[in-house]
VEXTIPA-106951 format. One line per field, with one value per residue (C-alpha): residue in one letter; x, z, y; residue number from 1. Coordinates in pm, whole numbers, plus 50000, padded with zeros to 5 digits. Last residue first. Layout:
N
type = A:...
X = X:...
Z = Z:...
Y = Y:...
seq = NUM:...
% end
This chain:
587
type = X:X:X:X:X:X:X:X:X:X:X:X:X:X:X:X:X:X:X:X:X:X:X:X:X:X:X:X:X:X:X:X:X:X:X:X:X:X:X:X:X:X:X:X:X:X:X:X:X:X:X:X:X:X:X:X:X:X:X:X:X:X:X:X:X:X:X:X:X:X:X:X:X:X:X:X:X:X:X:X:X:X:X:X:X:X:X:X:X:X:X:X:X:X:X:X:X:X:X:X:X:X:X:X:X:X:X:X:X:X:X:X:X:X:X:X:X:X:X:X:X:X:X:X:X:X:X:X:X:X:X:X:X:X:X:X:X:X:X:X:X:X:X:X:X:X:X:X:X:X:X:X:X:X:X:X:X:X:X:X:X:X:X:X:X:X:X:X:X:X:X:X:X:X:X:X:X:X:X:X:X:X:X:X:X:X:X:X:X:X:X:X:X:X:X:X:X:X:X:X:X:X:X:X:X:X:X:X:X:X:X:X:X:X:X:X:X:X:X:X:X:X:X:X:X:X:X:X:X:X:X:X:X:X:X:X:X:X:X:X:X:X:X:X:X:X:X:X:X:X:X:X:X:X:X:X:X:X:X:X:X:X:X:X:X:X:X:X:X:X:X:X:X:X:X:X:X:X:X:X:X:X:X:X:X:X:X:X:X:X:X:X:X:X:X:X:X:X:X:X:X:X:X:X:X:X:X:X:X:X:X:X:X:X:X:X:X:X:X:X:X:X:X:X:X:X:X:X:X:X:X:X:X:X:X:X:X:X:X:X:X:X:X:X:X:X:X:X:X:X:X:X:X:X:X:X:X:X:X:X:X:X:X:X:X:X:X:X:X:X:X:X:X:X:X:X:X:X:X:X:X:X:X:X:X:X:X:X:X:X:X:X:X:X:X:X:X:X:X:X:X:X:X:X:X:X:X:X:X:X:X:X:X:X:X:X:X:X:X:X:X:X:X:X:X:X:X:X:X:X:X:X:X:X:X:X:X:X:X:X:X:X:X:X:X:X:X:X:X:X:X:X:X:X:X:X:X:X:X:X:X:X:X:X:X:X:X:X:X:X:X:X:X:X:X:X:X:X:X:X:X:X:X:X:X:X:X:X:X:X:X:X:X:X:X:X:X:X:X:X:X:X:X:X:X:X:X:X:X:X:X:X:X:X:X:X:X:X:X:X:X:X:X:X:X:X:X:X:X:X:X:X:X:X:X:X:X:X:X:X:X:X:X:X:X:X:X:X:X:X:X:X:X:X:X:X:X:X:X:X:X:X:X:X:X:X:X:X:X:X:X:X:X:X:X:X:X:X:X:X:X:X:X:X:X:X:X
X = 50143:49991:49742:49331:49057:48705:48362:48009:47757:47397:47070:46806:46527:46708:47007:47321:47728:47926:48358:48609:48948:49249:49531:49518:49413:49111:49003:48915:48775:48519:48432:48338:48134:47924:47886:47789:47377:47311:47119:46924:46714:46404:46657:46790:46386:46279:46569:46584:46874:47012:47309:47447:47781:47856:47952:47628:47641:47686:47465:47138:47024:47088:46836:47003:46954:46664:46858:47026:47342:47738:48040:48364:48699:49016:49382:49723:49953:49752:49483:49455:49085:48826:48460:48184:47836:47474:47144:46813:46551:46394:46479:46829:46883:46971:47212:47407:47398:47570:47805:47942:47990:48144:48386:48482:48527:48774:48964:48977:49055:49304:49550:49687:50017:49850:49916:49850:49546:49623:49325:49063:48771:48447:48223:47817:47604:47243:46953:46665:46592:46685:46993:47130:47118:47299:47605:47677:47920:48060:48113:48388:48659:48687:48693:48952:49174:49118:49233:49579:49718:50089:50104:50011:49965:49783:49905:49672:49529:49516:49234:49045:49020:48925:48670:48510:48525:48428:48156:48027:48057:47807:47563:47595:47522:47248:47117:47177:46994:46677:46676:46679:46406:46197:46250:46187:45863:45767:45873:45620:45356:45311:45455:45167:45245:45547:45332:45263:45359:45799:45699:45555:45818:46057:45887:45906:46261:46405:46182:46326:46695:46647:46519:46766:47087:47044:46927:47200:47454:47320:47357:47738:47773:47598:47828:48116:48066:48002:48337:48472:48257:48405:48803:48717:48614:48884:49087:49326:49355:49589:49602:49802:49803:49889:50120:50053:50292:50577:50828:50697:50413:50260:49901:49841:49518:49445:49138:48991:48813:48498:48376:48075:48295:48030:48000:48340:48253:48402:48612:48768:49146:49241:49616:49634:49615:49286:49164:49362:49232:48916:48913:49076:48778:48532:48736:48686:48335:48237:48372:48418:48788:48955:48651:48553:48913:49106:49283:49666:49659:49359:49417:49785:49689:49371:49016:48838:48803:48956:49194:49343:49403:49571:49818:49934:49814:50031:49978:49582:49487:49266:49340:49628:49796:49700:49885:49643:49743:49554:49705:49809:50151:50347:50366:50402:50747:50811:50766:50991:51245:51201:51252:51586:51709:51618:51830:52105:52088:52079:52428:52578:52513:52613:52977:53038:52909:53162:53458:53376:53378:53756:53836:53782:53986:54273:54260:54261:54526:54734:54688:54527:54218:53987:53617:53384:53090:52755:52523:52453:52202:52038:51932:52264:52465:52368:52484:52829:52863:52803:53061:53330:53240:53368:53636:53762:53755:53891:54188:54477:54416:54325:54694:54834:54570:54252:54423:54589:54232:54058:54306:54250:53868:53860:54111:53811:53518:53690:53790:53431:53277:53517:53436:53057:53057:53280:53050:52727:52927:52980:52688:52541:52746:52710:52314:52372:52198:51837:51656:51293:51099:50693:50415:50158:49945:49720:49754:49817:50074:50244:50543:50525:50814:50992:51303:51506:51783:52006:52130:52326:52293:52231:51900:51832:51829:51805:51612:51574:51253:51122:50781:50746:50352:50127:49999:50181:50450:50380:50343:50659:50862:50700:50803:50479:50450:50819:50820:51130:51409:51578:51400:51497:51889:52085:52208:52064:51765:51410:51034:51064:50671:50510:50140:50182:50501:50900:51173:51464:51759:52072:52252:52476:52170:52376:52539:52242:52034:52292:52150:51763:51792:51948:51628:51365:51480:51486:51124:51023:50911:50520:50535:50361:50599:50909:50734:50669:51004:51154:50864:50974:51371:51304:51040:51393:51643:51512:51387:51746:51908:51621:51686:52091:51985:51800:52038:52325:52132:51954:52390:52431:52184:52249:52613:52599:52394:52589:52878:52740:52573:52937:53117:52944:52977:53370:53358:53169:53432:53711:53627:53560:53868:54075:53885:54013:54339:54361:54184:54428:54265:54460:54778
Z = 48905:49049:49271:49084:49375:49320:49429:49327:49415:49465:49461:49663:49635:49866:50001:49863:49896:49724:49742:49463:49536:49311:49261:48848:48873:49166:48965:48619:48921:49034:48753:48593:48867:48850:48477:48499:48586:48180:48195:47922:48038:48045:48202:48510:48588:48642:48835:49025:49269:49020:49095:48782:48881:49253:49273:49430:49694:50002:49907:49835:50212:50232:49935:49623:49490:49222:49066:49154:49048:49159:49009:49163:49086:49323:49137:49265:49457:49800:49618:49269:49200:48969:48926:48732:48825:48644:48750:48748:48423:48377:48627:48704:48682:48337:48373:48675:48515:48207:48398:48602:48316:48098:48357:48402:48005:47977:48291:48118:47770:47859:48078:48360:48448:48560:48497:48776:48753:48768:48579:48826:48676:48784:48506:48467:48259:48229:48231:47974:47914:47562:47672:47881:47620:47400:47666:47694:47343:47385:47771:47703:47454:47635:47993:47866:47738:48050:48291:48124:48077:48097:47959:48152:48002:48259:48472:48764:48690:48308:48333:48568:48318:48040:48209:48296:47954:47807:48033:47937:47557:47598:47796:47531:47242:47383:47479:47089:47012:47227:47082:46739:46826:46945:46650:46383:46575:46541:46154:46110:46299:46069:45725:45784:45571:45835:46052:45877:46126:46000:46196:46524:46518:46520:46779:47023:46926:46992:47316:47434:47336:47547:47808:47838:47812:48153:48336:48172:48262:48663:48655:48506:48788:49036:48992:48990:49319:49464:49331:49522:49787:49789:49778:50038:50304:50186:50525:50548:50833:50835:51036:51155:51246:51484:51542:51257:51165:50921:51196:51305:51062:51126:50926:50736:50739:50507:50640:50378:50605:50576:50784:50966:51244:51518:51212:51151:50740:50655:50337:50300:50216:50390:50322:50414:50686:50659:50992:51114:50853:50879:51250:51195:50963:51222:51516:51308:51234:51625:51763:52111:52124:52372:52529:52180:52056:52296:52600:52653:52509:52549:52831:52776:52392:52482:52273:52032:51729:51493:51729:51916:51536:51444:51776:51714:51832:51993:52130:52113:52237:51944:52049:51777:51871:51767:51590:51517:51294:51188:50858:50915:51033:51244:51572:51372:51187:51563:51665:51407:51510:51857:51739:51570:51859:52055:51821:51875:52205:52242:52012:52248:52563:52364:52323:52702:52791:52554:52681:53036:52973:52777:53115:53296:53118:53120:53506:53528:53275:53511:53505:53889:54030:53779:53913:53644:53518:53603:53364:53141:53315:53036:53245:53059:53172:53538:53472:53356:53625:53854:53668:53691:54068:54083:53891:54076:54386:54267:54022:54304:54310:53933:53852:53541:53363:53462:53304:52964:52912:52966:52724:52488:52498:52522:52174:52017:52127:51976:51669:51632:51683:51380:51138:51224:51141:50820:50747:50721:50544:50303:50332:50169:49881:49787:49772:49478:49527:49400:49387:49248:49133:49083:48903:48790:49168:49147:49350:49001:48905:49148:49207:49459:49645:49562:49732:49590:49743:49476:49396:49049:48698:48603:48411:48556:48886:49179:49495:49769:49812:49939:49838:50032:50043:49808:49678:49347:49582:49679:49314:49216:49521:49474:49024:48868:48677:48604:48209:48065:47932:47645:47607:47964:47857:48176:48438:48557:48439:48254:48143:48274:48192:48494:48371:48674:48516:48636:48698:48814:48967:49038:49404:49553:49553:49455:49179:49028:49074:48747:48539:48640:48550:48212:48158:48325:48020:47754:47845:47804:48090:48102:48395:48608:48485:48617:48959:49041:48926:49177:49469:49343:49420:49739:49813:49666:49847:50204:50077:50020:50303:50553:50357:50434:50812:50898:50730:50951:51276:51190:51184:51463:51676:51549:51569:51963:52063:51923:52078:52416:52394:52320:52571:52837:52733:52695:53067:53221:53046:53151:53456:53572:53372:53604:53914:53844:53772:54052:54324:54200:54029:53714:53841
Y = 52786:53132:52925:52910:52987:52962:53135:53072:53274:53151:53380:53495:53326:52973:53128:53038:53031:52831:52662:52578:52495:52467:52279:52324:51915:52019:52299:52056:51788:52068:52245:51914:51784:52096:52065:51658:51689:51692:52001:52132:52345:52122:51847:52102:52226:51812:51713:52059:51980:51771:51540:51366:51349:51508:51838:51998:51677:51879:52164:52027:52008:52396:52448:52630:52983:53052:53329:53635:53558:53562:53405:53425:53401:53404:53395:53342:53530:53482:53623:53859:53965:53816:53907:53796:53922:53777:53983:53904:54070:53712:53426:53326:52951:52912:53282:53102:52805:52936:53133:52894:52587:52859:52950:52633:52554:52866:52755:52385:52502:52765:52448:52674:52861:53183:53596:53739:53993:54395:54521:54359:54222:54351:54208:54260:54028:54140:53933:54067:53655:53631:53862:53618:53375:53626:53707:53331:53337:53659:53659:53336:53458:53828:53644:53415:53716:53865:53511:53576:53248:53078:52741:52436:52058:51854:51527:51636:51273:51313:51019:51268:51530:51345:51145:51461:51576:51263:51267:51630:51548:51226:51486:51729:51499:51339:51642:51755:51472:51523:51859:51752:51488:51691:51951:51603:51561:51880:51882:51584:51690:52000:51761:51525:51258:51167:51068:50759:50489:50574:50919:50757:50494:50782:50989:50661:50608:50962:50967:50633:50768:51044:50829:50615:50821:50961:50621:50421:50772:50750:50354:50352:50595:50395:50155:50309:50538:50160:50020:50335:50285:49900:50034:50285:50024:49789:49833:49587:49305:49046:48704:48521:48124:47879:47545:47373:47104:47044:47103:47442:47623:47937:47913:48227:48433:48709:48925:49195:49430:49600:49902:50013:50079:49890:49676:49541:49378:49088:48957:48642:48518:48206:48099:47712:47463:47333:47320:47611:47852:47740:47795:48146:48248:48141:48322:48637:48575:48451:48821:48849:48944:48857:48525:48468:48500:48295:48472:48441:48810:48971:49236:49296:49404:49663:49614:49836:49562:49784:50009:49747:49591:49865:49865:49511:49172:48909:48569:48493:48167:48023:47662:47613:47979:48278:48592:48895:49202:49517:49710:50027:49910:50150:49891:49581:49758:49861:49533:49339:49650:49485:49156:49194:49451:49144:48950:49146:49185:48803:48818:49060:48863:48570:48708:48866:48525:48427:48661:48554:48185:48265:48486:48219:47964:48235:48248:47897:47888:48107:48481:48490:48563:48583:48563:48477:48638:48712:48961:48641:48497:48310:47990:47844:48139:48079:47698:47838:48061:47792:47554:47798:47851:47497:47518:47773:47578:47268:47494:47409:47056:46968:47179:46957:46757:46998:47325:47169:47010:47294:47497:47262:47266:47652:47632:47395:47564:47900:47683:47576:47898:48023:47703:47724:48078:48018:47734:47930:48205:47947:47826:48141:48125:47806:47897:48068:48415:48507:48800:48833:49092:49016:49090:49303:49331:49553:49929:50134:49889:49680:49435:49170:49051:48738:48608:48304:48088:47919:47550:47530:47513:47899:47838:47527:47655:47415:47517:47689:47921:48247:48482:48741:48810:48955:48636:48717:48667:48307:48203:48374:48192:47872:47917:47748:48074:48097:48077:47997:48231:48272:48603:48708:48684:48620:48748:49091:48943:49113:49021:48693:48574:48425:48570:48838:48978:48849:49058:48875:49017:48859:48953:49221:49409:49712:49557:49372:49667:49827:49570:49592:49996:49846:49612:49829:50076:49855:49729:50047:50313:50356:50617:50352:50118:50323:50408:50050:49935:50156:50024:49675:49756:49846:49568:49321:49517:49452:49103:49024:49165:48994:48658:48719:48801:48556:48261:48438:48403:48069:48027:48194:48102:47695:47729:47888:47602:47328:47515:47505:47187:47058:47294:47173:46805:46878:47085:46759:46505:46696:46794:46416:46319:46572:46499:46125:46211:46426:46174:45900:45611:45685:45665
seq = 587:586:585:584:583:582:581:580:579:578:577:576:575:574:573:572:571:570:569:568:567:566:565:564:563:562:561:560:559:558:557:556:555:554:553:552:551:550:549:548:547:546:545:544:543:542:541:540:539:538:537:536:535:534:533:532:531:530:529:528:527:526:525:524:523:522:521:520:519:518:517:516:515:514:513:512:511:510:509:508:507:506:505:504:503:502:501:500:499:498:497:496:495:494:493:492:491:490:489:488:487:486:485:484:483:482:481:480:479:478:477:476:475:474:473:472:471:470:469:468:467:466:465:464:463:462:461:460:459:458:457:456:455:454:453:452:451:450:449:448:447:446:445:444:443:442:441:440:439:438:437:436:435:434:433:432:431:430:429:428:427:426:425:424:423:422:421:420:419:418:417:416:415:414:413:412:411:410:409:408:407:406:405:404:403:402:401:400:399:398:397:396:395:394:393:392:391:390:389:388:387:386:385:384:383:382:381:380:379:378:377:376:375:374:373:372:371:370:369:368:367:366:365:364:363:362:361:360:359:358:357:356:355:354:353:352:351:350:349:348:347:346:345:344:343:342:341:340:339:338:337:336:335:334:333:332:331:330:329:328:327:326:325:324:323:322:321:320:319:318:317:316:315:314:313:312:311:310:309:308:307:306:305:304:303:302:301:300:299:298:297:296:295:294:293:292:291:290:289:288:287:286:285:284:283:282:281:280:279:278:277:276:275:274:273:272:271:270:269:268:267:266:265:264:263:262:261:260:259:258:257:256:255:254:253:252:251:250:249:248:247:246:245:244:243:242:241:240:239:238:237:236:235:234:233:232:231:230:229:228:227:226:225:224:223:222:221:220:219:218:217:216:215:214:213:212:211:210:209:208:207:206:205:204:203:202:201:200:199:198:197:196:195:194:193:192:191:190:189:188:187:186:185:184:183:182:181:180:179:178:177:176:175:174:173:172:171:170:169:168:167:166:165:164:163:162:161:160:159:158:157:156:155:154:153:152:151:150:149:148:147:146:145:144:143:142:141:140:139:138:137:136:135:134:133:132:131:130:129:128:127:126:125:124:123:122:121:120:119:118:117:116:115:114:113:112:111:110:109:108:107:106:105:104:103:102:101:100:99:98:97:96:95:94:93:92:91:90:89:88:87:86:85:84:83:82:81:80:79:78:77:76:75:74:73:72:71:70:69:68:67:66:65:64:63:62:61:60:59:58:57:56:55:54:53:52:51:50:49:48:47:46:45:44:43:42:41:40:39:38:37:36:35:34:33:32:31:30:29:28:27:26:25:24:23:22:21:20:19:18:17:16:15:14:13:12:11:10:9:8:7:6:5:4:3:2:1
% end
C-alpha cells in the first residue's frame, strides 16, 4: 500500500509541506518574537526619556524629594512598569516599588552606567531587591544640560516571555492546524490535489524570496481549497508584519532624518552604510554618493576615519573632540561599535555641535581675565601708596593725605566695579526669573534726575526731559529700570564735554514703552559699535578708567532689558553725539 504512487506522493508532500512549515514557523517565531522584545524595550524607553524630560523640569525648579517621590508613584501606572530614579553618584533617590532608603547603591548597575553615558541604558538580570529576573531601561536625566542621573524602568522579565510564549503558542497552533489540514489533504485526494499542490509549492517558494504580492489560486472549497487559502491568509500575515517593520525602520529614519546631531554607520573595513542629513551638511557630501564607499575615499577626512579605527580596534565607546575646519567648528564624536554574535561588525558614530559650548567656556575665560586685569591694578596702586606711607610718608601729613585721596578713589573703583558684577551676575542668575510689580516710568524719572543732575551741573551740561504725560504703566522690576537709566544718563553726561546737552525722552510704543537717551558728547567710532555691550569693553580705555568706568554699565543695561523682554539699540557719529534708544513691552 505504501509503494503506491498516492501513498508515496502523499509522504513526499507530507514530509516537504512539514519541512516547509518548520522553517516557516521557526521563521515567523523569531520575527515575532525579536518583534515583540522590540517593541516592549521601545515602550519602555519611550516612557522612560518622557518621564526624564518631567523629572528634568521638576529638579530644575528645585522640587523636593517628596515631590519626585509621589510624581514617581503615579508614573508607575502610566508606564505600566516600576520606576527607578537613580542620581549620578548611583544613589536611588526614589521607586514606585519600593522604599529608596532601603535601597542599595546602583552605581555598578550596566543599565545606570550605560545611561550616565548618555545613551539607553538596557539590561536583564536578577533583582535582589524584588527577587526575580527583570529587564531594565535607563535614560539619562539632566540638570541644566549635565547629566544628574538617570530613570530607570524595569518589568519582571516573566512578564515579557509570557507574551513571548503566547506568540510562539498562537504561531504554533496556526503551524499546527495547517499541518493537520495538510495531512488530512495529501492522505485522502493526492491525485486530484497534484496540480494544486504543485502551484502551492511555487507560491510558497515566491513567498520565501519575499514575494508576497502572489497568492494562491482557490478553485474549489475542498481542503485543497482551504489549504490555500491558509498559505494565502499567512502571506496575507507576513506581508503585514514586513510592513510593520518597515514602518519600524522608516520612523527609525525619520527620527535620523530630524536629528541635529550628524550620524555615520560603517562597516568593519570603513565602508560607510548610512549617514543622515546632518552629517551631509557637516562634512558637505551627498548620502547615495558615499555610501558603499570607505571614509577616505566618502568622506576624505583622515581624523574621522582615525577615530573610527580606534573605535574598531578596541571595541569600545570612543569619545574625542575635533574641530571641522572648512566650518570652523568642533564636534564631540561618540563612536559605538555594533556588535552581532559577540563580534564587531561596525561602528556609529555621533556628531554634536560643541562649538557654542567652547565660546562659551571661552566668554568665561576671558571674563575671569578681564575682572583679574580690572582689579589688579587698583589694588597695585592701593599697595604701592601704602608701602609708600608705612616707608615714612606718612610724616609728611601733605603727601600723606594725597596718598590717602588716591587711595580713596582707587577704593571706591574697587568698590564700584565689584558692585557692577554682582549686579550683572545678579541679573543673569535670575534668568528672566524677575519679580515685576507695576511701575510708572515718571516716578523713576523723578527718583533718578536728582541724583545725576549735580554732575551735570559741575560741567554747565544741562539735562532736558520730554516725557510724555500719557506713559503705560509697566510690569517691571523698579530697581533694574531705575539702575538702566542711571547707567544711560551717567555716561551720557561723562562723555559729554562742558556746556553739551543731555535729552531723556519716553513715549508709549506698540503698547509698551520706548526710551531714549540722547547727548552731544564724544560719540562712538563705527568699529566700536558691535561690542558696546560686551563686559569690560572700553572704547576709550584710558578716558572710561579716569572717569570712573568699570567697562560693565553697558553690559548691564543690556542683560537687565533683555530679562523685562526688551531691546536696546544706538545710534552715533563720532563729535556729534550718541543716543541711546530702548524698548520696555507693557508686561
Amino acid at each position: 500500500m505504501f509503494k503506491s504512487l498516492r501513498w508515496r506522493f502523499s509522504l513526499t508532500y507530507f514530509a516537504i509541506t512539514a519541512l516547509f512549515l518548520t522553517l516557516l514557523g521557526i521563521y515567523l517565531i523569531n520575527s515575532m518574537v525579536n518583534y515583540s522584545y522590540a517593541q516592549i524595550e521601545e515602550r519602555l524607553i519611550s516612557s522612560a526619556w518622557l518621564l526624564s524630560n518631567d523629572i528634568t523640569l521638576r529638579l530644575e525648579n528645585s522640587q523636593s524629594r517628596n515631590e519626585i517621590q509621589k510624581f514617581i508613584d503615579e508614573a508607575k501606572n502610566i508606564a505600566a512598569a516600576r520606576v527607578t530614579l537613580i542620581d549620578k553618584n548611583g544613589t536611588v533617590i526614589g521607586d514606585s516599588h519600593e522604599d529608596y532608603r532601603k535601597m542599595a547603591n546602583h552605581a555598578n548597575r550596566p543599565e545606570f552606567i550605560q545611561a550616565l553615558n548618555e545613551t539607553v541604558g538596557k539590561s536583564v538580570r536578577f533583582s535582589a531587591t524584588l527577587g526575580e529576573k527583570e529587564l531594565y531601561v535607563a535614560v539619562p536625566v539632566k540638570r541644566h544640560g549635565r547629566v544628574a542621573g538617570a530613570v530607570r524602568l524595569a518589568i519582571p522579565w516573566r512578564e515579557v516571555q509570557a507574551g513571548v510564549w503566547h506568540i510562539r503558542w498562537i504561531i504554533g497552533t496556526a503551524i499546527f492546524i495547517v499541518f493537520v489540514l495538510t495531512v488530512t489533504i495529501s492522505s485522502s485526494l493526492a491525485r486530484e490535489i497534484t496540480a494544486p499542490l504543485k502551484e502551492m509549492t511555487e507560491v510558497a517558494k515566491e513567498m520565501a524570496e519575499g514575494k508576497l504580492d502572489n497568492y494562491v489560486r482557490v478553485v474549489s472549497d475542498d481542503e485543497v481549497g482551504a489549504l490555500g487559502r491558509g498559505l494565502n491568509y499567512m502571506a496575507r500575515r507576513l506581508k503585514d508584519t514586513i510592513k510593520e517593520i518597515t514602518e519600524e525602520k522608516n520612523k527609525i529614519q525619520a527620527i535620523l532624518t530630524s536629528m541635529v546631531e550628524g550620524v555615520i554607520a560603517v562597516d568593519k573595513d570603513t565602508r560607510i552604510l548610512l549617514v543622515n542629513p546632518a552629517f551631509e551638511k557637516i562634512f558637505n557630501v551627498v548620502a547615495d554618493q558615499v555610501i558603499g564607499l570607505t571614509v577616505i575615499e566618502g568622506i576624505r577626512n583622515y581624523e574621522l576615519e582615525k577615530i573610527l579605527l580606534k573605535a574598531l580596534k578596541k571595541g569600545r565607546t570612543i569619545n574625542q573632540e575635533i574641530e571641522i575646519v572648512p566650518l570652523r567648528r568642533a564636534f564631540r564624536v561618540n563612536v559605538v561599535p555594533l556588535m552581532r554574535k559577540e563580534k564587531i561588525v561596525g561602528v556609529v558614530a555621533v556628531f554634536r555641535d560643541i562649538t557654542e559650548i567652547r565660546e562659551l567656556e571661552k566668554m568665561r575665560s576671558e571674563f575671569v581675565a578681564n575682572v583679574s586685569h580690572e582689579l589688579r591694578t587698583p589694588l597695585t596702586s592701593i599697595k604701592g601708596f601704602v608701602e609708600t606711607l608705612l616707608d615714612g610718608a606718612m610724616e609728611d601729613r601733605e603727601v600723606a593725605r594725597r596718598f590717602l585721596e588716591i587711595i580713596n578713589v582707587e577704593t571706591n573703583r574697587l568698590s564700584r566695579l565689584i558692585n557692577d558684577i554682582l549686579s550683572l551676575s545678579s541679573i543673569e542668575a535670575k534668568n528672566k526669573e524677575i519679580s515685576r510689580s507695576p511701575v510708572n516710568f515718571n516716578e523713576i524719572v523723578e527718583k533718578v534726575l536728582p541724583i545725576l543732575v549735580p554732575m551735570a551741573e559741575e560741567k554747565n551740561i544741562t539735562v532736558e526731559t520730554d516725557i510724555h504725560p500719557d506713559l503705560p504703566v509697566i510690569m517691571a522690576n523698579e530697581d533694574l529700570i531705575k539702575q538702566v537709566l542711571i547707567n544711560l544718563v551717567d555716561n551720557a553726561i561723562k562723555y559729554t564735554p562742558e556746556n553739551g546737552r543731555v535729552v531723556l525722552s519716553a513715549t508709549p510704543s506698540g503698547g509698551g514703552l520706548k526710551v531714549s537717551v540722547k547727548d552731544t558728547g564724544i560719540g562712538i567710532p563705527p568699529e566700536s559699535m558691535s561690542r558696546l555691550f560686551e563686559r569690560f569693553y572700553r572704547v576709550d580705555k584710558a578716558r572710561s578708567r579716569e572717569l570712573g568706568g568699570t567697562g560693565l554699565g553697558l553690559a548691564i543695561v543690556k542683560h537687565a532689558l533683555e530679562a523685562h523682554g526688551g531691546t536696546i539699540k544706538v545710534e552715533s557719529q563720532v563729535g556729534m553725539g550718541s543716543k541711546f534708544t530702548f524698548y520696555l513691552p507693557a508686561i
